[in-house]
N, CA, C and O atoms as a MOPAC input file, in Angstrom:
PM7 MOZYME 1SCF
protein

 N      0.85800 1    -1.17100 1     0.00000 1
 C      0.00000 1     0.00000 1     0.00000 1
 C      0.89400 1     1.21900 1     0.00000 1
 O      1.95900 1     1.22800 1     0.61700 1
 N      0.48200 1     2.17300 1    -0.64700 1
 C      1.10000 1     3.40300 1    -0.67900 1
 C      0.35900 1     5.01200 1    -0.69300 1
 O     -0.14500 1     5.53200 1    -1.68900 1
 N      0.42900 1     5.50600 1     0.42000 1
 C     -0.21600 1     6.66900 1     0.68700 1
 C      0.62000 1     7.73300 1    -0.34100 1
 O      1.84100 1     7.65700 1    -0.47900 1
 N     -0.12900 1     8.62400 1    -0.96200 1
 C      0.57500 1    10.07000 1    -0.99100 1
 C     -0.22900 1    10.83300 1    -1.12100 1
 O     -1.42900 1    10.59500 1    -0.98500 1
 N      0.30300 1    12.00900 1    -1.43900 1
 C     -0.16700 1    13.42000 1    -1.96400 1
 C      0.48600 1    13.45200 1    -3.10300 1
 O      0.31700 1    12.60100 1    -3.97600 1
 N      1.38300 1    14.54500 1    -3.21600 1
 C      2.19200 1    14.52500 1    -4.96700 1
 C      3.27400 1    14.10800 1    -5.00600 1
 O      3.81600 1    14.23300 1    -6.10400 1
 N      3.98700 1    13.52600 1    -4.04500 1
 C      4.94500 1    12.80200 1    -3.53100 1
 C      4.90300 1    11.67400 1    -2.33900 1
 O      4.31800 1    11.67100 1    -1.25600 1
 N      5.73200 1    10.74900 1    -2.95600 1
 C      5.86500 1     9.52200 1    -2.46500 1
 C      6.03600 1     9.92700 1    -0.38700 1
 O      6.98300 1    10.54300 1     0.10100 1
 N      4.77600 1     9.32700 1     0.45000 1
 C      5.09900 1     9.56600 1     1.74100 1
 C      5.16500 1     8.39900 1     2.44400 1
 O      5.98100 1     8.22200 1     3.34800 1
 N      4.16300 1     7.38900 1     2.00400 1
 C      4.47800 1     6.26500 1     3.13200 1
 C      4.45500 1     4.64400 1     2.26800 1
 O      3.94100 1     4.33100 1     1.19500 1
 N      4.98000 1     4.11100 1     2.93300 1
 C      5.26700 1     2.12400 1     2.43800 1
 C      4.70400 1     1.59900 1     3.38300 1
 O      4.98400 1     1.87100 1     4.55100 1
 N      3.83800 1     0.78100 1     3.04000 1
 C      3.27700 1    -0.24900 1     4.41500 1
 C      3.61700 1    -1.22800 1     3.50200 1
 O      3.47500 1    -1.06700 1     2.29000 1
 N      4.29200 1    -2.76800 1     4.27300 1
 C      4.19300 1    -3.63200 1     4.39400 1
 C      3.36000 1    -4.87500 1     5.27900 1
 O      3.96400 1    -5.48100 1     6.16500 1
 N      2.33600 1    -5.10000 1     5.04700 1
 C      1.60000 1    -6.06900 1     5.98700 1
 C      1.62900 1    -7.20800 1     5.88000 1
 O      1.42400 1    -7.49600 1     4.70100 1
 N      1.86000 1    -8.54000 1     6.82300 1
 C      1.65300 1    -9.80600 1     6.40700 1
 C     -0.09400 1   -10.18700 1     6.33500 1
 O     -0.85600 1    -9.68100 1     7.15900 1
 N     -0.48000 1   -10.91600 1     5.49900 1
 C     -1.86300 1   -11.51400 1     5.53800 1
 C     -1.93800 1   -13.10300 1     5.03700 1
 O     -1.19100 1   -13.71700 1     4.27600 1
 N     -3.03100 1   -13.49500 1     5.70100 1
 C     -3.10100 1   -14.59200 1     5.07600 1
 C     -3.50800 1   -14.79900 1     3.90700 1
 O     -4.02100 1   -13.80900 1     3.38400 1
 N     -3.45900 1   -16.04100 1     3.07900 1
 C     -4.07000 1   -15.91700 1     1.67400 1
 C     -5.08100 1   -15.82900 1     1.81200 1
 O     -5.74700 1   -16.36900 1     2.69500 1
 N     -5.55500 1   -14.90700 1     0.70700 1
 C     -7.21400 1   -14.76900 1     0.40100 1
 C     -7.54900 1   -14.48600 1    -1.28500 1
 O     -6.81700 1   -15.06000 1    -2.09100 1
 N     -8.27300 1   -13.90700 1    -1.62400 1
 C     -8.61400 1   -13.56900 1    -2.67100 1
 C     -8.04700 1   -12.42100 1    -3.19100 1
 O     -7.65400 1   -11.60600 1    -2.35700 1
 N     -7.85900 1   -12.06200 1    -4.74100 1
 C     -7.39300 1   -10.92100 1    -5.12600 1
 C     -7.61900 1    -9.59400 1    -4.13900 1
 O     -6.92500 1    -8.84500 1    -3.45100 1
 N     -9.23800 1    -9.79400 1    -4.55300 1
 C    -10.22100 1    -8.38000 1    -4.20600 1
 C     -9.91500 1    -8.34200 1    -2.37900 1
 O     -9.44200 1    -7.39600 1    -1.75000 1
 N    -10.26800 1    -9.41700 1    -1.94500 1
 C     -9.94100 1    -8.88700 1    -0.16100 1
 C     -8.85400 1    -8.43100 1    -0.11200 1
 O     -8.60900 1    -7.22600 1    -0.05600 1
 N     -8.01000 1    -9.36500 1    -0.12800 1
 C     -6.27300 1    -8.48400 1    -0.01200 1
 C     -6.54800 1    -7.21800 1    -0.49900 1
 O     -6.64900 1    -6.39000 1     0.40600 1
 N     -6.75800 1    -6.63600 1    -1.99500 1
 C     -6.60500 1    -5.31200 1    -2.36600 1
 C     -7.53100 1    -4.08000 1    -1.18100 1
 O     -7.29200 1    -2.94700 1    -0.76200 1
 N     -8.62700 1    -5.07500 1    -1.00400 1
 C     -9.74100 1    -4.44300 1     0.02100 1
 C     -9.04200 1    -4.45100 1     1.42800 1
 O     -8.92600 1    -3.26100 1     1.72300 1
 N     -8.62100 1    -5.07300 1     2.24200 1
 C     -7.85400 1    -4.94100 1     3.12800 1
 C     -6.65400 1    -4.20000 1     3.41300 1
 O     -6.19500 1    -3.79800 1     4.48100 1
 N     -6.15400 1    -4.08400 1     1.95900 1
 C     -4.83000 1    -2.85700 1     2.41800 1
 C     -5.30700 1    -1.69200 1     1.82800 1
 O     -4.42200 1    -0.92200 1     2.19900 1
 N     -6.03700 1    -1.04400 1     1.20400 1
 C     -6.93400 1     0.15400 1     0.73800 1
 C     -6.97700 1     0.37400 1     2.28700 1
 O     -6.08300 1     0.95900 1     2.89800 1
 N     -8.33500 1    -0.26000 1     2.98500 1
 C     -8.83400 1    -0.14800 1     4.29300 1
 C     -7.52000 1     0.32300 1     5.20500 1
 O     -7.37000 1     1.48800 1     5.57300 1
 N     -6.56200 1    -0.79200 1     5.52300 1
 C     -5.56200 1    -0.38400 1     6.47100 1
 C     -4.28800 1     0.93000 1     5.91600 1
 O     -3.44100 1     1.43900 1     6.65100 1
 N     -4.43000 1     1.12400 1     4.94500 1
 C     -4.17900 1     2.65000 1     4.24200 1
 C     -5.39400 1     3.53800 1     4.79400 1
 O     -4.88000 1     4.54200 1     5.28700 1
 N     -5.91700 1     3.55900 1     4.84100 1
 C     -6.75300 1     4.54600 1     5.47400 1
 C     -6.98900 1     4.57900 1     6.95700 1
 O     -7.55800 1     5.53900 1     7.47800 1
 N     -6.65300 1     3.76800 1     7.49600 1
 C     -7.00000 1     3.27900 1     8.76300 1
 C     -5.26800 1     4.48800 1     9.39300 1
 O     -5.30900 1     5.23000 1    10.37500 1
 N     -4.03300 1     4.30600 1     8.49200 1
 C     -3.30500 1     4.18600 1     9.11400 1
 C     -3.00200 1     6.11300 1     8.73100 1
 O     -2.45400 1     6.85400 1     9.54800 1
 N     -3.47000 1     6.55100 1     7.44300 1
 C     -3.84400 1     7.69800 1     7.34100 1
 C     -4.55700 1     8.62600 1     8.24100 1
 O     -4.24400 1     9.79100 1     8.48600 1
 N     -5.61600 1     7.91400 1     8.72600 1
 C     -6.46300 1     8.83700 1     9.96000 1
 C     -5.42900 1     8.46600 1    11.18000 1
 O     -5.24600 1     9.57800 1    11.67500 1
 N     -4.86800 1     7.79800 1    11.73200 1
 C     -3.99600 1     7.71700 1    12.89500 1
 C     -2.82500 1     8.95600 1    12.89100 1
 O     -2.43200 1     9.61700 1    13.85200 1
 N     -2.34100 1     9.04400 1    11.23000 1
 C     -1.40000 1    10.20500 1    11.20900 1
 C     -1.99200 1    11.35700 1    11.10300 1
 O     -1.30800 1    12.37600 1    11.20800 1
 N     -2.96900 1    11.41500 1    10.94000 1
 C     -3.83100 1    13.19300 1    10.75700 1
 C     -3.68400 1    12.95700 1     9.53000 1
 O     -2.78900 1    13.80200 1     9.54700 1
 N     -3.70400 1    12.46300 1     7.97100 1
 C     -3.72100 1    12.93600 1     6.97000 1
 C     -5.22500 1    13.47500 1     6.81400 1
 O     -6.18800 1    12.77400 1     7.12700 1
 N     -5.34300 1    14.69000 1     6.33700 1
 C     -6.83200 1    15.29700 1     6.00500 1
 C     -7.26800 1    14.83800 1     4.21600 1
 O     -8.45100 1    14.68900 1     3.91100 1
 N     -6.02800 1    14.64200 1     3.07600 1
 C     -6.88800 1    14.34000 1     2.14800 1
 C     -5.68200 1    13.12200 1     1.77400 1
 O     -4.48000 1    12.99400 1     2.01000 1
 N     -6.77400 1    12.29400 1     1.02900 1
 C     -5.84200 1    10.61200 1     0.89200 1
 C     -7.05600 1    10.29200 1    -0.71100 1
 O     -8.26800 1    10.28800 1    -0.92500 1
 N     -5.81200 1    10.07200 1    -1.47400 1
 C     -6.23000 1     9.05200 1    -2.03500 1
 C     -5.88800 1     7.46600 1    -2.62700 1
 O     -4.69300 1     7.21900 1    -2.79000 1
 N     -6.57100 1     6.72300 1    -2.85300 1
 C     -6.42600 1     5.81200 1    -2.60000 1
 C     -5.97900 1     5.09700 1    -4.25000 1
 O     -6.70200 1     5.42400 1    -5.19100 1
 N     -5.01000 1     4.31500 1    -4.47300 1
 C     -4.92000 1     3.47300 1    -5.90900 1
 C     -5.15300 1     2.10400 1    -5.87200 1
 O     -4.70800 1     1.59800 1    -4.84200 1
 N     -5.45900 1     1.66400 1    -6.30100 1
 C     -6.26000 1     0.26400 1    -6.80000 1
 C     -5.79500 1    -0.09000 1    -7.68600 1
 O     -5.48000 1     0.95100 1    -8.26100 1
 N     -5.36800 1    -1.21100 1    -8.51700 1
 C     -5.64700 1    -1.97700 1    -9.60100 1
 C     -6.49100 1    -3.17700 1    -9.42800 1
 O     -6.24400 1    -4.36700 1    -9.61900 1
 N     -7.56600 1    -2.55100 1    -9.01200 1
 C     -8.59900 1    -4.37500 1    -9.04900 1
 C     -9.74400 1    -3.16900 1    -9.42100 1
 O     -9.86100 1    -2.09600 1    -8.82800 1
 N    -10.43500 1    -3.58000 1   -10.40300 1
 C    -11.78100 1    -2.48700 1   -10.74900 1
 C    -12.65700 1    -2.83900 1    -9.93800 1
 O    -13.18400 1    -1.84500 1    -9.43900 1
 N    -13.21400 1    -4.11500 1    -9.43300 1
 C    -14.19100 1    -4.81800 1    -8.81800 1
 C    -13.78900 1    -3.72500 1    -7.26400 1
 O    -14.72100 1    -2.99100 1    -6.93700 1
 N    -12.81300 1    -3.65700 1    -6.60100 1
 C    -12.96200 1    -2.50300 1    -5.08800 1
 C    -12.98600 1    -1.09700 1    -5.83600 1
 O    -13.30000 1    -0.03900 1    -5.29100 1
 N    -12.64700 1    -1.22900 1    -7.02700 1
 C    -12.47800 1     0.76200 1    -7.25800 1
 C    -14.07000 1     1.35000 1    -7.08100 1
 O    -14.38100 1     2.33000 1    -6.40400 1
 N    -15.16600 1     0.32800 1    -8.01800 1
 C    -16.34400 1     0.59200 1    -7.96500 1
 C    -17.41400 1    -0.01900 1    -6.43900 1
 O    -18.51900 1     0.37000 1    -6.06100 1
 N    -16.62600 1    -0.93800 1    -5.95800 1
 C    -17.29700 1    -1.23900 1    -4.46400 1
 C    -17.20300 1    -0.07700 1    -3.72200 1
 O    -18.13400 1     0.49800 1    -3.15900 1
 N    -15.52900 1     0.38400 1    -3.75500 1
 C    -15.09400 1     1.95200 1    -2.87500 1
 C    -15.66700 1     3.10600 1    -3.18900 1
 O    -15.55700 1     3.99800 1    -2.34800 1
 N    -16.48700 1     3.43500 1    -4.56500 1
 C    -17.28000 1     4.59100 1    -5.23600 1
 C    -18.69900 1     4.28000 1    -5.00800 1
 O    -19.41000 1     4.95200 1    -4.26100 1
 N    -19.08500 1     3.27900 1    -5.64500 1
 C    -20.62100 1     2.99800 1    -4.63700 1
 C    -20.83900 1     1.72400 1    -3.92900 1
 O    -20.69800 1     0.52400 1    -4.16500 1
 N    -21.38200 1     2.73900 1    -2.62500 1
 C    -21.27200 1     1.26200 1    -1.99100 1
 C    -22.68800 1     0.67100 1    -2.22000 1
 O    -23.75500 1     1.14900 1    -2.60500 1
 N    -22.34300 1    -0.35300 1    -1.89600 1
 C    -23.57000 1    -1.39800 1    -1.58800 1
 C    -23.80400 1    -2.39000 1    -0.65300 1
 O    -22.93400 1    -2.53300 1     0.20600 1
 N    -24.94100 1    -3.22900 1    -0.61300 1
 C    -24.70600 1    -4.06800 1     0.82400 1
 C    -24.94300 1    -5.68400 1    -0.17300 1
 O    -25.55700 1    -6.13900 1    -1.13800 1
 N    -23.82600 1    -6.10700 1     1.04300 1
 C    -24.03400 1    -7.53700 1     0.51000 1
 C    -23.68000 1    -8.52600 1     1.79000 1
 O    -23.10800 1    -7.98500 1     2.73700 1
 N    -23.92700 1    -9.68500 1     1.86700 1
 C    -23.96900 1   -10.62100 1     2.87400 1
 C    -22.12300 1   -11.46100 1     3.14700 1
 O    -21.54800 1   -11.80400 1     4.18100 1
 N    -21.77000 1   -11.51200 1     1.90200 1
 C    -19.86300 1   -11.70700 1     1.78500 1
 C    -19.08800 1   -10.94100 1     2.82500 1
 O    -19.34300 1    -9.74600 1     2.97500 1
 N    -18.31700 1   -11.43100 1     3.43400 1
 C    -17.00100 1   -10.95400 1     4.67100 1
 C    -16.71200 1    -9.95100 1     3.88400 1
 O    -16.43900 1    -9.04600 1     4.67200 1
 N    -16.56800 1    -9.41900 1     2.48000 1
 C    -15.90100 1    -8.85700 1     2.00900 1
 C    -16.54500 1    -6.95600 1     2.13000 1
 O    -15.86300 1    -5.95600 1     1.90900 1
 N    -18.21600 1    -7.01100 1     2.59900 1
 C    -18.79600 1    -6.16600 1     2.39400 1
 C    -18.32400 1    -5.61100 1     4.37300 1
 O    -18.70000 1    -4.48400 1     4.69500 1
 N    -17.84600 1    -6.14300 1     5.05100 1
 C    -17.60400 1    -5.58600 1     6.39100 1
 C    -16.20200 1    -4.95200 1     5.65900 1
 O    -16.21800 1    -3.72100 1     5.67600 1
 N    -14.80800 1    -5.63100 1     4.92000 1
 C    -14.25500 1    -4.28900 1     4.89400 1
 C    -14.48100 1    -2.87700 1     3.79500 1
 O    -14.10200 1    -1.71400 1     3.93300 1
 N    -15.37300 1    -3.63900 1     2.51900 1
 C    -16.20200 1    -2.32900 1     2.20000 1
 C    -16.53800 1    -0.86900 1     3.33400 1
 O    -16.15600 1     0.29600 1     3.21900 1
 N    -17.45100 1    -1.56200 1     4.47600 1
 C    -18.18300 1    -0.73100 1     5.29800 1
 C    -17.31600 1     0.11000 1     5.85000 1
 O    -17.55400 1     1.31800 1     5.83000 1
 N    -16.14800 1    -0.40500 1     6.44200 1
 C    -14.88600 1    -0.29500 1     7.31700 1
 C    -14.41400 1     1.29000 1     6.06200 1
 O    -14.39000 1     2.43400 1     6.51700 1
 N    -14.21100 1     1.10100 1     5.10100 1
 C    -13.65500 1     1.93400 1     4.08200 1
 C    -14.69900 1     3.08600 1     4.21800 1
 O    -14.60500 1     4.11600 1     4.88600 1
 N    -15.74700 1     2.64300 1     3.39500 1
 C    -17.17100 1     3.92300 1     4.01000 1
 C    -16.82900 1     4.51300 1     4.93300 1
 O    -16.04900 1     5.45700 1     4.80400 1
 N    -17.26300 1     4.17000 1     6.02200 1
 C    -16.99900 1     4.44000 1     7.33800 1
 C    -15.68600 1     5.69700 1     7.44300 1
 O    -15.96500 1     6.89200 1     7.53300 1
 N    -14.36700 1     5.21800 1     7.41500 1
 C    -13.07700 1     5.61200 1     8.12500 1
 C    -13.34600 1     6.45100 1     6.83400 1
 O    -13.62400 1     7.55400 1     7.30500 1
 N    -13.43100 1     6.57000 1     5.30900 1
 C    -12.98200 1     7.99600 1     4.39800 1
 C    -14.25400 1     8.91400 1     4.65000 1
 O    -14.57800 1     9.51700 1     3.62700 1
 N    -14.96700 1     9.14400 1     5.63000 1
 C    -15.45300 1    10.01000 1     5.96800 1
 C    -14.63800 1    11.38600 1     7.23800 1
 O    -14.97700 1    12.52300 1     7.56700 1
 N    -13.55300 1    10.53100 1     7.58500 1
 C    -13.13700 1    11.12100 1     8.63100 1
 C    -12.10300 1    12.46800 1     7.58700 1
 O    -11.34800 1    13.23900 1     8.17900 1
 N    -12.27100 1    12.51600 1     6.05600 1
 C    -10.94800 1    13.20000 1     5.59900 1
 C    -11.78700 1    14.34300 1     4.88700 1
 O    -12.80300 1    14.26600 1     4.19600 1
 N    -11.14300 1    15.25800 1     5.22500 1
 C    -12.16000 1    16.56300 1     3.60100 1
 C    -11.78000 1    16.19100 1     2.59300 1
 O    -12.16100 1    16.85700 1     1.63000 1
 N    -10.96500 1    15.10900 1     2.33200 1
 C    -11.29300 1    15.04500 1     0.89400 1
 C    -10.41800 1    12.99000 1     0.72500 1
 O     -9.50000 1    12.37600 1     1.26900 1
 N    -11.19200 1    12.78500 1    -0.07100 1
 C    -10.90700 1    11.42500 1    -0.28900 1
 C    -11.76300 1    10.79500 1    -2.02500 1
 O    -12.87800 1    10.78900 1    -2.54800 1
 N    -10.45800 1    10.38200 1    -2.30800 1
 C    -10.96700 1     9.87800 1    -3.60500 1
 C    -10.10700 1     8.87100 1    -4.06400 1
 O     -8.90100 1     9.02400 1    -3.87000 1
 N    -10.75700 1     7.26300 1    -4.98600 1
 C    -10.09900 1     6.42000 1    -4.77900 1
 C    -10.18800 1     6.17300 1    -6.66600 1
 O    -11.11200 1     6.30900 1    -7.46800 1
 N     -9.07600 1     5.85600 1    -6.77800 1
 C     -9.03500 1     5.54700 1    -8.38900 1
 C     -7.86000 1     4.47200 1    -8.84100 1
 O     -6.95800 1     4.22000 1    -8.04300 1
 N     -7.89400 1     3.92200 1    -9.98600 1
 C     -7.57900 1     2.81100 1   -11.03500 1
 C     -5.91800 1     2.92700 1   -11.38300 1
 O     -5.55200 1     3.99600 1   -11.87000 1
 N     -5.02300 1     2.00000 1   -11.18100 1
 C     -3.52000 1     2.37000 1   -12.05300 1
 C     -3.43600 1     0.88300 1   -12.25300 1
 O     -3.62700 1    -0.12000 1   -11.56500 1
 N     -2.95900 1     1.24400 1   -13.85300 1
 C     -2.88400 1     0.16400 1   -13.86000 1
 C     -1.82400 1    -0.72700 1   -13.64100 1
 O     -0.70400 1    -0.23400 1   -13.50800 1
 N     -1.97100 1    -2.06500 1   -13.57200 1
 C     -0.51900 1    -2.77500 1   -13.32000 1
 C      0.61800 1    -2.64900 1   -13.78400 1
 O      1.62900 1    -2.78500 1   -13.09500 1
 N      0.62400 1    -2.37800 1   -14.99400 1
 C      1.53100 1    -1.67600 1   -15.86600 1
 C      2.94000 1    -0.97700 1   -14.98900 1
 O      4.09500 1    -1.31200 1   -14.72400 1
 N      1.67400 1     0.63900 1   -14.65900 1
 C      2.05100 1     1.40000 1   -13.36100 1
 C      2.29000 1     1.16400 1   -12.28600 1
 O      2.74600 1     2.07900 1   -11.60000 1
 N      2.09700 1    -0.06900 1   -11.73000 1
 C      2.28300 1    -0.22600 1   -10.40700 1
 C      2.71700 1    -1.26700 1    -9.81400 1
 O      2.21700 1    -1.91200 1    -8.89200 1
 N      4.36300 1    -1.50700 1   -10.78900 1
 C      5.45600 1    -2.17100 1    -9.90200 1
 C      5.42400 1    -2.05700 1    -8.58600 1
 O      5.23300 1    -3.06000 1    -7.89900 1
 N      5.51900 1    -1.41200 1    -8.29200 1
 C      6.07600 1    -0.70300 1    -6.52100 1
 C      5.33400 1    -1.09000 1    -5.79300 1
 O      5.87700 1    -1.32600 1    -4.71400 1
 N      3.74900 1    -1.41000 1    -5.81000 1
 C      3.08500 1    -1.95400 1    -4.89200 1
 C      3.13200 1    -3.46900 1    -4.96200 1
 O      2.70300 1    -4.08000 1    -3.98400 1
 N      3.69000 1    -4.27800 1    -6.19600 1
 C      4.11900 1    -5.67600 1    -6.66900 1
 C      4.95000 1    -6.18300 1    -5.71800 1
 O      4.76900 1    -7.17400 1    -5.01200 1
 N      6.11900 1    -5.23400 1    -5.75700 1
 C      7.46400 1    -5.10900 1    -5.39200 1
 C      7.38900 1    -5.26500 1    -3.43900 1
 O      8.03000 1    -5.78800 1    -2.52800 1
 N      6.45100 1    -4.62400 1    -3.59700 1
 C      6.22700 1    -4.34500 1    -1.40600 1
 C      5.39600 1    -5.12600 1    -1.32300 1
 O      5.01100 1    -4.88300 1    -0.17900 1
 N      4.65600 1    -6.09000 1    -1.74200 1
 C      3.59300 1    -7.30500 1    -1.71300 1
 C      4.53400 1    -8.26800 1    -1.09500 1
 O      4.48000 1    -8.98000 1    -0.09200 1
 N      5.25700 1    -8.09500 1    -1.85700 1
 C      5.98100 1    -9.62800 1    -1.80800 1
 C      7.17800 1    -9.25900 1    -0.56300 1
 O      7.60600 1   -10.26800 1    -0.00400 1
 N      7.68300 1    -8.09700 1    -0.13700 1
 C      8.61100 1    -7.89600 1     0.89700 1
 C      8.75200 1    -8.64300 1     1.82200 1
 O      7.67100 1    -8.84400 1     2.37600 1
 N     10.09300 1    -9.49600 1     2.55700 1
 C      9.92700 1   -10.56200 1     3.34900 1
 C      9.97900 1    -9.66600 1     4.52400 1
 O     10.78900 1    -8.78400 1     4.80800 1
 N      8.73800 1   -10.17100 1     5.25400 1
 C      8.53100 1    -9.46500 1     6.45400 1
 C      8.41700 1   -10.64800 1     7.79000 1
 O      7.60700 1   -10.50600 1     8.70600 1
 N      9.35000 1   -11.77000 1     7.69600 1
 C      9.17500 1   -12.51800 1     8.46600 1
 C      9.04000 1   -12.25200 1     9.65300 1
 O      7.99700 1   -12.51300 1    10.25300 1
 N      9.67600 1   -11.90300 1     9.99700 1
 C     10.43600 1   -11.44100 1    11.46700 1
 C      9.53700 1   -10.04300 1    12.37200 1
 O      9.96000 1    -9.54500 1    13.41400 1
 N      8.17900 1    -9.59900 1    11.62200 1
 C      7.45300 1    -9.01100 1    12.13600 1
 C      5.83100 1    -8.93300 1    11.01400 1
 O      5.77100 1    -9.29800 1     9.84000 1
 N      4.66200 1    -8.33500 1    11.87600 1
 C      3.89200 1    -8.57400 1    10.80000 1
 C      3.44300 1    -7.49900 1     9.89200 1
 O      2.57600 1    -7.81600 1     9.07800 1
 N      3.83200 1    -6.41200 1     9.88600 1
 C      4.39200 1    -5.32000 1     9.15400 1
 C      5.25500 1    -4.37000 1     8.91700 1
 O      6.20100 1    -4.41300 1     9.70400 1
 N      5.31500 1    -3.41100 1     8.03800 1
 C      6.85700 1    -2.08500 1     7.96900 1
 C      6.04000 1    -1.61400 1     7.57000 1
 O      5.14400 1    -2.08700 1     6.87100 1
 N      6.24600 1    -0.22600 1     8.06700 1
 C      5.63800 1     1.37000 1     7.71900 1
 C      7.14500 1     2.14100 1     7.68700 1
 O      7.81200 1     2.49800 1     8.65800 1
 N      7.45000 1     2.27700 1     6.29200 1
 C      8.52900 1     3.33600 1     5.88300 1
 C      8.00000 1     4.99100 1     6.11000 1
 O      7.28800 1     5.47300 1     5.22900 1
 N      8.32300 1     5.72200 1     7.15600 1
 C      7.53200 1     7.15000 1     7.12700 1
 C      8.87600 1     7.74200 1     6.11000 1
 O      8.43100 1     8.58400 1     5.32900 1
 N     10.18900 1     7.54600 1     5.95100 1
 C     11.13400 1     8.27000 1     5.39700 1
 C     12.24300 1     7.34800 1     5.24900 1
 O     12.15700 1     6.21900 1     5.73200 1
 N     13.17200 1     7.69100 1     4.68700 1
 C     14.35100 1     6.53900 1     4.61200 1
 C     14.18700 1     5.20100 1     3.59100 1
 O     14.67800 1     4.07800 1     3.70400 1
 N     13.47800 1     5.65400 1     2.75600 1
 C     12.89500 1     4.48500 1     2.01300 1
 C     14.02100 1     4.00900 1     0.96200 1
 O     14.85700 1     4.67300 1     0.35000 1
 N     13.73500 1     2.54800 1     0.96500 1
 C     15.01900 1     1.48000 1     0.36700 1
 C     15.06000 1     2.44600 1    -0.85700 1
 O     14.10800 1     3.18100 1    -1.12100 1
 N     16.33100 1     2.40500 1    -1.66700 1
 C     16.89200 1     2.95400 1    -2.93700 1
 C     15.88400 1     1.94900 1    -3.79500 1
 O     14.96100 1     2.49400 1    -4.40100 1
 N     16.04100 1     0.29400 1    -3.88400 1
 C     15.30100 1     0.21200 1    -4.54500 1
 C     13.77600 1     0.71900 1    -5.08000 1
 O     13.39200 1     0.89700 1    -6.23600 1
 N     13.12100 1     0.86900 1    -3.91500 1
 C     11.38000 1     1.49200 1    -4.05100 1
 C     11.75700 1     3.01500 1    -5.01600 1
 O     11.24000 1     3.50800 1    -6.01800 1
 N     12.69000 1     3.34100 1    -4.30000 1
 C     12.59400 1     4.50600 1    -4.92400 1
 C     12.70300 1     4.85100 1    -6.10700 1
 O     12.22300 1     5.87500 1    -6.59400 1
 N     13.46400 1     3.86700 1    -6.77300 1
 C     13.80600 1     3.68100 1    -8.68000 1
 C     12.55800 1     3.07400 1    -9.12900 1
 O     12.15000 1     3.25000 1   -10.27700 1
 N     11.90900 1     2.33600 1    -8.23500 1
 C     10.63700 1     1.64900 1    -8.95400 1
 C      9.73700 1     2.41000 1    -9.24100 1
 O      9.17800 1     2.44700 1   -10.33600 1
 N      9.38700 1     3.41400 1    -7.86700 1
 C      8.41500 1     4.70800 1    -7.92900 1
 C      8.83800 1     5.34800 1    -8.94300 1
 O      7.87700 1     5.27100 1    -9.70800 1
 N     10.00200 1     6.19900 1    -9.70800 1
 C      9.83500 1     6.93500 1   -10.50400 1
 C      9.70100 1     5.86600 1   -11.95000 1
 O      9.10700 1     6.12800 1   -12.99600 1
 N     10.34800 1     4.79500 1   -11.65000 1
 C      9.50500 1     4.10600 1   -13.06000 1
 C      8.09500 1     4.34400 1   -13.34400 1
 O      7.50400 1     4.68400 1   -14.36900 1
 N      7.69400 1     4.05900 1   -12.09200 1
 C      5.65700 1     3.71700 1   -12.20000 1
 C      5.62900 1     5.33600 1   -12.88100 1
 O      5.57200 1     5.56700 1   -14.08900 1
 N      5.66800 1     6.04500 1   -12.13400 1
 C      5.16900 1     7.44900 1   -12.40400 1
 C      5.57400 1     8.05300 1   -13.54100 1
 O      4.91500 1     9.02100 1   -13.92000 1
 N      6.50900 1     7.70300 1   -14.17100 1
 C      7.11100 1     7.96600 1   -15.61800 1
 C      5.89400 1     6.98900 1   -16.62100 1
 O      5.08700 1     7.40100 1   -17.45400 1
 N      6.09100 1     5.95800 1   -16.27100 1
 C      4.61300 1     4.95400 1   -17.41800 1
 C      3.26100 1     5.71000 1   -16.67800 1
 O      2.17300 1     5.33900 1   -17.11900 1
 N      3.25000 1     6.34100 1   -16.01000 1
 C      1.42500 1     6.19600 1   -15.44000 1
 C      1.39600 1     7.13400 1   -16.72300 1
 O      0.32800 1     7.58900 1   -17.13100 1

């Protein structure tokens, strides 16, 4: 997951168990925002490459699936920001979140980079942002 504004600010690494495309993508959207309101960010937006959460995260709806509690969870917490908006990159663009998916995080069950971020991320980020 990767928070910004117009520059690169934060890296989360989380461990999860396996699940489905869409939860995983739905679960770290959510804990991106979760971890946004803990820092005071007032406007966040959010990137996706799964269309199926871009349009769950734009309208919601109700459904009976585990998957609609972290929908709600998302509802819910991007109300806390003046401004929040969640949109589409495509994979293409978005090595860098590929790249921190897979980060071996054995030895704890996440990393939050606030600054100091590996040289590698950082060549990957201006790749993505050069193709977006």
């Amino acid at each position: 997951m990767l928070i910004s504004t117009s520059n690169l600010i934060i890296y989360i690494v989380e461990t999860l168990e396996p699940r489905s495309v869409e939860i995983a993508e739905a679960e770290a959207a959510r804990y991106g925002l979760e971890l946004a309101r803990r820092l005071n960010y007032d406007k966040v937006v959010v990137e996706v490459d799964a269309s199926n959460v871009l349009h769950a995260v734009k309208c919601p709806n109700k459904g009976f699936s585990p998957i609609y509690t972290i929908y709600d969870d998302i509802h819910v917490t991007k109300l806390y920001f003046s401004y929040f908006d969640v949109s589409i990159v495509r994979r293409s663009a978005n090595a860098l979140a590929h790249c921190i998916a897979r980060w071996n995080v054995v030895d704890c069950n996440e990393l939050v980079w606030l600054e100091s971020f590996p040289q590698s991320f950082r060549t990957i980020a201006e790749l993505d942002f050069k193709s977006d």
